[in-house]
Structures are given as C-alpha cells and as structure tokens.
N, C-alpha and C positions, 0 to 999 in steps of 0.2 A: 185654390191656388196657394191659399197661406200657408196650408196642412201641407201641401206634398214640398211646398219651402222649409218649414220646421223640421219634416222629414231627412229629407235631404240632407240639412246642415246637421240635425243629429247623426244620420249615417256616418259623415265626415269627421263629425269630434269623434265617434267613436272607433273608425280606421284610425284620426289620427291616436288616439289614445291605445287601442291594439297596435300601432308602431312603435310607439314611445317603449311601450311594456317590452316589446319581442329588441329593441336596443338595447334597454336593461338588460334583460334575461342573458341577450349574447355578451353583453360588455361583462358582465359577473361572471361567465365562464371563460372570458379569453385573458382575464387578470389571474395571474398564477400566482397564489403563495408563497411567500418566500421565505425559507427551507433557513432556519438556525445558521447551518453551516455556511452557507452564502454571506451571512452578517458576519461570521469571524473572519473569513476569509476575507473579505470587503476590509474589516479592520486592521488585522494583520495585515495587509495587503499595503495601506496605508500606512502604518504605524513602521514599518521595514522601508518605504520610500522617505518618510519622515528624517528618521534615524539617520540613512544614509546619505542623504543629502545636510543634512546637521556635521556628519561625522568630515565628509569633504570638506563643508568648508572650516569643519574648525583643523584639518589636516594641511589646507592647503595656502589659509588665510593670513597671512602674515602676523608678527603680534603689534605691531606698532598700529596694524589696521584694528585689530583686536581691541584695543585700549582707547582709540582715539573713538569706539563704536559704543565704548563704557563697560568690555567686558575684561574683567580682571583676572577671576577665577575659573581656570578650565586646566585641566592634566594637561603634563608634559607633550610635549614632540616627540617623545621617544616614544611614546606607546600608541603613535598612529603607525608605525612603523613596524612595533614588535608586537602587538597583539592581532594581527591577522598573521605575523609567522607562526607565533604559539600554537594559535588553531591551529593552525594547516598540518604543525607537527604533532597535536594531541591526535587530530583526525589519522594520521600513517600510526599514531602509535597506537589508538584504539583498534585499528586493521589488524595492525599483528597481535596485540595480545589478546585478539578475538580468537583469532587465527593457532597462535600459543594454549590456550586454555580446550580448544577444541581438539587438539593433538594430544594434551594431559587428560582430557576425558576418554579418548578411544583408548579399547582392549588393546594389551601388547599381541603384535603378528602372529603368533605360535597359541594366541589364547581359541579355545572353540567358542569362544563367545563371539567371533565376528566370523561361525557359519552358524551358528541357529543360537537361536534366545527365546524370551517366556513370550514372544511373541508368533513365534511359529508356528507354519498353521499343516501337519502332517496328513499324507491322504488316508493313515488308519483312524485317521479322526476326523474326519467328515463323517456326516449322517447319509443314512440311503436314499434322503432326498438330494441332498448335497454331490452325493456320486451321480446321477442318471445325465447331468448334464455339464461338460466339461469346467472347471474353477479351476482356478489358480491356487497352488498349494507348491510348498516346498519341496523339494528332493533331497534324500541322504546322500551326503557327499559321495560315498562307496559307487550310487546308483549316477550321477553325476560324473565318475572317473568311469563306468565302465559305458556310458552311452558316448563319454567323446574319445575315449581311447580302445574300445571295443574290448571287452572281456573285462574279468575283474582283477582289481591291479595287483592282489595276494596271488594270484595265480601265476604270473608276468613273472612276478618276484621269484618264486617258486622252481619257475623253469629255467631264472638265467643263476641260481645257487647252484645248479645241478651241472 
C-alpha cells in the first residue's frame, strides 16, 4: 500500500512539474519582443506630450505666477505667438518651392525629351523571348498619331496643301 502511495504522489509531482514546464513554454511564446522602433516611438511619443504641455503653460501662465513659482528665465511672449506662424509659413513655403524647383527641373514643352528618354523601352528591342508574350513597351509618336487619328499625319498634311 505504501508503494502504490509513493507512486502515485510521484505520478502527481510529475503531472504537476509537466504543467509548470508546458506554462513556461506557452508563457515564453506569448511575450513578444519588443521591436527598437516601439521604444522610440514610446519616447518621442512622450518627449512631444512633454514639450507641449511645458510650452502651454509657459504660453498661457501669467508672469507674476511665473515668478511667484521662482521661475525668472524663460523667452519672450512674443514667440509663443510667432513661432508656430513661422512654421506654418516655412511649411506653404517649402510646398511651393518644392513645387517651383520641380517645374525648373522639367524639359521645356517643344523638347522630345518629355516623349522618349535613355529610359525607353522600344518593341525593336525586346528579345524573342520578350516578344512571344505581350509587354509593355513604348510607341513612336508617328505610330501613336496614326492609331488615334487613323492614317499617318504626313499624309493628312499632304492632301489638305493640295
């Protein structure tokens, strides 16, 4: 009777010790890593409610409260004022002079640089594996005027000199 007692209660330390183990085991796969980016973000996160919550009250706080709190040294009044216009006018002006330089970069109208460039991909230059199955490839303007205006446009020309 003692043996199949001893039994027993080892059977049980050892279920309870195979449960403890298979707890571990899932609790170590249900705790995720946590990914760099999540810490800066968590900090920034922080560091920007910080800030602005500082920046109100020294925006909105009187100075007499100011001083009577022991704080002496902090910027003007003016510049709670004019440095968020600043921004808002660097932010419309960086728009347009993104906007400006991207106008100075494009070909003038009349240049054939804005219908083909060193980028274009012509169908006498695909390979014969390249042809058997329909690609995307460019068209010669000439082939372009005569598929939407039907015939070719020298010829057009041609008939209305006459």
């Amino acid at each position: 009777m003692l043996g199949k007692l001893r039994r027993r209660v080892s059977s049980l330390a050892r279920e309870r010790d195979d449960a403890r183990k298979r707890r571990r085991d899932t609790a170590g796969a249900r705790t995720k890593a946590i990914h760099v980016g999540e810490i800066y973000g968590f900090v920034g996160a922080m560091t920007t409610t910080v800030f602005t919550v500082v920046y109100f009250a020294w925006a909105y706080t009187p100075e007499k409260v100011l001083h009577a709190v022991g704080i002496y040294y902090y910027p003007s009044k003016y510049w709670a004022l004019a440095l968020p216009v600043w921004l808002s006018v660097l932010a419309v002006v960086m728009f347009w002079l993104y906007e400006f330089y991207n106008l100075a970069c494009t070909p003038p109208l009349h240049s054939l640089d804005n219908v083909r460039d060193e980028h274009c991909r012509w169908k006498e230059d695909l390979t014969e594996e390249q042809r058997k199955m329909p690609v995307l490839y460019d068209m010669p303007l000439e082939q372009v005027n005569a598929l939407l205006f039907g015939g070719a446009p020298r010829q057009r020309d041609k008939k209305k000199r006459k």
